[in-house]
N, C-alpha and C positions, 0 to 999 in steps of 0.2 A: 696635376692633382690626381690622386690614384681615389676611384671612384668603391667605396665600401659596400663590400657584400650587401650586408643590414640594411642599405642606405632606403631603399622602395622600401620593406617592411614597417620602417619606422615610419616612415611618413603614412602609411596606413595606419601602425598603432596609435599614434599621435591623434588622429582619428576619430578614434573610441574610444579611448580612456584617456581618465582626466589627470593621469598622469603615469608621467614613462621613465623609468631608470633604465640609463646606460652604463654599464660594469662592464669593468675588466681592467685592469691592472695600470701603473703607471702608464706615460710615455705611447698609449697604444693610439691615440687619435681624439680621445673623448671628445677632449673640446674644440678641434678642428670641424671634428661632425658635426656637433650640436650647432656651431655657428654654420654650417652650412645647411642645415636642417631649417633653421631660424630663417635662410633666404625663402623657403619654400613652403613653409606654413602659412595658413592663411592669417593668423593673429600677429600684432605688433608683440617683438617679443625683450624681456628685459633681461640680459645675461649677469650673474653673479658669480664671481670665485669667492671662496670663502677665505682661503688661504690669500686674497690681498685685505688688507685693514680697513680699507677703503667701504668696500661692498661688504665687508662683515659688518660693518657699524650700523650698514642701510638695515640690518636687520638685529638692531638693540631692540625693537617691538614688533618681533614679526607678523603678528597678528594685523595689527594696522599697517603694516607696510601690503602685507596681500590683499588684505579688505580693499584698500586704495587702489590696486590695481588687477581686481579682479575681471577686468576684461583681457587682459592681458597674457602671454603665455611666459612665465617665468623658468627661467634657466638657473639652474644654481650646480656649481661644481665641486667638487671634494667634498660632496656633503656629507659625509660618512664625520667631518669636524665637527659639527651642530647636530647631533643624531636627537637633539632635543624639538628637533623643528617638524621631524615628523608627527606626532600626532597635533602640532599647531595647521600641518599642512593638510590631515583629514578634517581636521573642523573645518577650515576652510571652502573644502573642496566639498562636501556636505551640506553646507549655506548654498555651495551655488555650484551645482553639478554641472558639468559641460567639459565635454574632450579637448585636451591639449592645453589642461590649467597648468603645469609644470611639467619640466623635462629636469630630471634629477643627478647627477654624474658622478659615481663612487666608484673607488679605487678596493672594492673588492665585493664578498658576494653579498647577499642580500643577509645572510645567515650572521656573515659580521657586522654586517651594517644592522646592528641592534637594535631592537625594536619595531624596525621599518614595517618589516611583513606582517606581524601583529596591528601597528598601527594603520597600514596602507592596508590590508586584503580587503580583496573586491575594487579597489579604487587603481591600483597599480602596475604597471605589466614592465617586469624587468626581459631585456635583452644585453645579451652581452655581445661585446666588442674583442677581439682579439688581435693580437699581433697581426700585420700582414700576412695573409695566408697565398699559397700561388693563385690559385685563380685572381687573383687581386693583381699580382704583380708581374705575371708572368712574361707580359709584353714588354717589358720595362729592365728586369734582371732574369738571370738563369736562372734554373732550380737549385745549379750549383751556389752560387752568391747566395740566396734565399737559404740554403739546408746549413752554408757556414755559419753565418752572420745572423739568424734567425729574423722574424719579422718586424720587433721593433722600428718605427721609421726611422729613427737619428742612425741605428747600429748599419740598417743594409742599404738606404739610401744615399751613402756619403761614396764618395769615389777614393778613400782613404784609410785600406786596411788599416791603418796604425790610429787611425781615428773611430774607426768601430770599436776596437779592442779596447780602447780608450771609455768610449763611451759604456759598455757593456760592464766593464770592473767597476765602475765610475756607480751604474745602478745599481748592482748589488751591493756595494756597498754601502748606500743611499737608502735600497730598501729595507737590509738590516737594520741599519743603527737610526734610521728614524721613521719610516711607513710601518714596519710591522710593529713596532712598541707601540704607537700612534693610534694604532688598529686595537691595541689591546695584549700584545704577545711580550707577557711579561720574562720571559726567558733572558739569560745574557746572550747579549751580543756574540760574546764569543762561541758558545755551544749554539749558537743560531750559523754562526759562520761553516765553525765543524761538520755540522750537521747536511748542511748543503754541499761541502765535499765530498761528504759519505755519499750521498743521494747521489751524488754526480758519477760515483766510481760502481754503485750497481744499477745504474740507471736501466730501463726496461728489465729488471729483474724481479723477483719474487721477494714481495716487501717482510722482513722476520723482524719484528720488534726485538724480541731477545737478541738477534746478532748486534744491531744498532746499539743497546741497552750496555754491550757488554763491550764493543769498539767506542762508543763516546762516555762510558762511567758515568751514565744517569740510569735513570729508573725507565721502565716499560713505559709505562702509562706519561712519564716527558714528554718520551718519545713522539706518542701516539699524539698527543697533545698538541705537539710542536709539527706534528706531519700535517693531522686535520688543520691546522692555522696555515702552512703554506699552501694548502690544496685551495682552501677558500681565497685565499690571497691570488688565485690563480699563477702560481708557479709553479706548482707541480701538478701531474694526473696520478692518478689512482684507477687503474682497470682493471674492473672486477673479475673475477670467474663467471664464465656461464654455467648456472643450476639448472640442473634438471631434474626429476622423478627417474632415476635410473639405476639400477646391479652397479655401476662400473665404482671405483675409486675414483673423486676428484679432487684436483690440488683447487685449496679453496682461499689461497692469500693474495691478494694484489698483486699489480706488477706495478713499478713507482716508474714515474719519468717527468724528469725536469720538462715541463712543456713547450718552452724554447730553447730549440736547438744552439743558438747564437749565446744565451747564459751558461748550456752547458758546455759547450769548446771554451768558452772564457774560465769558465769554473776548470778545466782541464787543460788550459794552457796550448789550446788547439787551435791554432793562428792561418794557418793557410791549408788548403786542399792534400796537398802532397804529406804534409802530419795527419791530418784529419787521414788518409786512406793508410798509414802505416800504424794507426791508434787500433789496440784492441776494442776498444768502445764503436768503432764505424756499422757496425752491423745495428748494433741495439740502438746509435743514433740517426742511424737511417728509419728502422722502426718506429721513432720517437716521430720523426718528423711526419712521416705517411700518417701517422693516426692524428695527430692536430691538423692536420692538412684534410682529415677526411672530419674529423669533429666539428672542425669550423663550418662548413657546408650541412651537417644533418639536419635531418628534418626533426623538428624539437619533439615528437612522439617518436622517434626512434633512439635506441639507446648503442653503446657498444663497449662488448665483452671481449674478451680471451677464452680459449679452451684448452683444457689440458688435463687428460686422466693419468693417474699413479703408473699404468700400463706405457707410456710415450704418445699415447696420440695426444694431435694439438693443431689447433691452428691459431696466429698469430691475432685476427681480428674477427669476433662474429659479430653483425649487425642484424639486432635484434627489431620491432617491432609488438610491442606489447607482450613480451618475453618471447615471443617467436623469432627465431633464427631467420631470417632474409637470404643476408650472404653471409659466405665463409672466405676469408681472404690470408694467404699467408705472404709476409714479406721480407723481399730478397735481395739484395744487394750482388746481383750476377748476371751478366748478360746469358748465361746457359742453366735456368733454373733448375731444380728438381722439385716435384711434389712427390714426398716420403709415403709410405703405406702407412705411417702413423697419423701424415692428414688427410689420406684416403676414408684412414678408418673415423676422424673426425668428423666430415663430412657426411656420411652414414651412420653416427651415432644421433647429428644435431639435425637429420632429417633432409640433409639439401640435396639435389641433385647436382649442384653444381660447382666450381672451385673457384677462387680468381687468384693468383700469383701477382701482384704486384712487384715491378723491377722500373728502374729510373727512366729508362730509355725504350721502347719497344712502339712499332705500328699495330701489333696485337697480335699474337696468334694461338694457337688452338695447340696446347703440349700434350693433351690426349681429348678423346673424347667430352670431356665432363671437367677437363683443366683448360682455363686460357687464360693466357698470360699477357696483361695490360701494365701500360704505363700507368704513371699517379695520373697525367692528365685525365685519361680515361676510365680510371677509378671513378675520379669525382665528376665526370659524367653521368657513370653510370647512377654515383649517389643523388644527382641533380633527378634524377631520370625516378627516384623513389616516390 
């Protein structure tokens, strides 16, 4: 049993408030957690999916069903089905305030999940869940198995390349044609499908609505539409630019990335290591991977950006702090990296004295004074270290 980052937080959020959502996307663990959460709370607790008929019925009067077991800690899953139950769950939890009245389990953000934050604020602390991240699994698989196959558990835990690959086509197609309609994404299937190829082929690049607009024959504003719904859905990132008060030129449009690496080589036909290193895409899907791999671990008051001015300077990841820059990290796919004078000059625009080069493999060392060059292990050390 591979032991969840979240796992200690939760049990202290559960704690404090009287109720806790865990998000994030299909397949990532929801409900393995929550039942092992259930062992270690101090309340008797009552587990529901909504998605069986059985336990949806338990709740044809929801009201009297909680009223009845208001000592109790209620589990309910896929609730993002019955978004009707949230403000039955503030009344309730209002009657009779006390931490760890529900633990709530949704298949995407709080933003889709309608209503929730309106009717839950103040009563509710979402944490999200995501795909296996290394620190999770490190001892278990390589970073090579983990960067292919991405974190899902069914995709990298199987000893059957031909069974990941299986499974991986198997979800996206799963989560087109019936999670994201579900959610709300009235789009066709098909330009939902299209769309996701797109995204796959400029994956870590600079997101242009009009290119998309004008490569899939729909309107901007679909587009955008259709992007902000997979972003909330947790399948894609969205990294912003870092603002600053500054003279320079800056490129101010996102950069897009499928956030599992293992959907995108599926989405690109990308089956084993030796394609994956002769695919044009390896560099920006190495990228892709470092920043979910650093995302997973942040401390929830820090944020992270991109830089890059009209002039070339750039670095690949800045982590911020209440818009303050921390670190500046650029990432590389080369056992003999370079840092460019364009992320010299980054570095000295966003204040830092310092650089870090992220490469797959390295015990660390120092490529100049104010550059050194770390593995991911010891990236997210260092992010532990925040």
């Amino acid at each position: 049993m591979v032991e969840r980052y979240i796992f200690k937080d939760l049990l202290e959020i559960i704690e404090e408030f009287p109720v806790v959502g865990i998000v994030g996307p299909r397949q990532v663990g929801k409900t393995t957690l929550a039942k092992l959460l259930s062992k270690q709370i101090k309340k008797e607790t009552i587990f529901l999916d909504l998605e069986n008929p059985r336990d949806a019925s338990k709740l044809t009067d929801p009201l009297l069903f909680f009223e009845n077991n208001q000592t109790k800690c209620i589990i309910i899953d896929e609730v993002q089905i019955n978004k009707e139950l949230f403000p039955i769950i503030r009344t309730v939890v209002d009657q009779h305030r006390e931490p760890g009245r529900f633990i709530l389990l949704g298949s995407a953000s709080p933003e889709l999940i309608r209503d929730s934050s309106e009717s839950l604020a103040g009563r509710i602390y979402y944490k999200e869940l995501t795909p296996f991240h290394f620190k999770e699994i490190n001892e278990i698989v390589t970073y090579q198995k983990h960067w292919l196959y991405g974190g899902y558990p069914e995709a990298l835990l199987t000893e059957s390349p031909t069974k990941s690959k299986r499974w991986r086509r198997s979800f996206i197609q799963t989560y087109i044609e019936r999670d994201l309609p579900m959610l709300g994404l009235s789009s066709k299937t098909s330009d939902i499908h299209r769309l996701f190829r797109m995204i796959s082929h400029i994956h870590g690049q600079q997101l242009n609505y009009n290119t998309l607009s004008k490569s899939l024959g729909l309107s901007s504003p679909t587009i955008k539409k259709q992007v902000d719904f997979l972003e909330h859905a947790y399948i894609i990132r969205l990294l912003e630019p870092y603002y600053f008060n500054t003279s320079k030129r800056l490129v101010k449009s996102p950069k897009i990335y499928i956030r599992d690496t293992g959907l995108l080589h599926s989405l690109l036909d990308i089956d084993d290591n030796e394609y994956l290193f002769g695919h044009p895409i390896i560099g920006n899907s190495w990228e892709g991977y470092v920043i979910e791999q650093v995302a997973a671990v942040l401390p929830e008051d820090y944020s992270l950006n991109y830089y890059r001015t009209q002039q070339g300077a750039e670095l690949d990841l800045v982590v911020c702090k209440n818009l303050r820059p921390i670190l500046g990290v650029e990432i590389k796919l080369s056992s003999n990296p370079k840092f460019s004078v364009g992320n010299e000059i980054s570095l000295q625009d966003l204040g830092l004295d310092k650089g870090y080069i992220v490469v797959p493999e390295t015990e660390g060392y120092f490529l100049k004074k104010n550059v050194e060059v770390v593995s991911l292990n010891l990236l997210i050390n260092l992010i532990n270290k925040l």
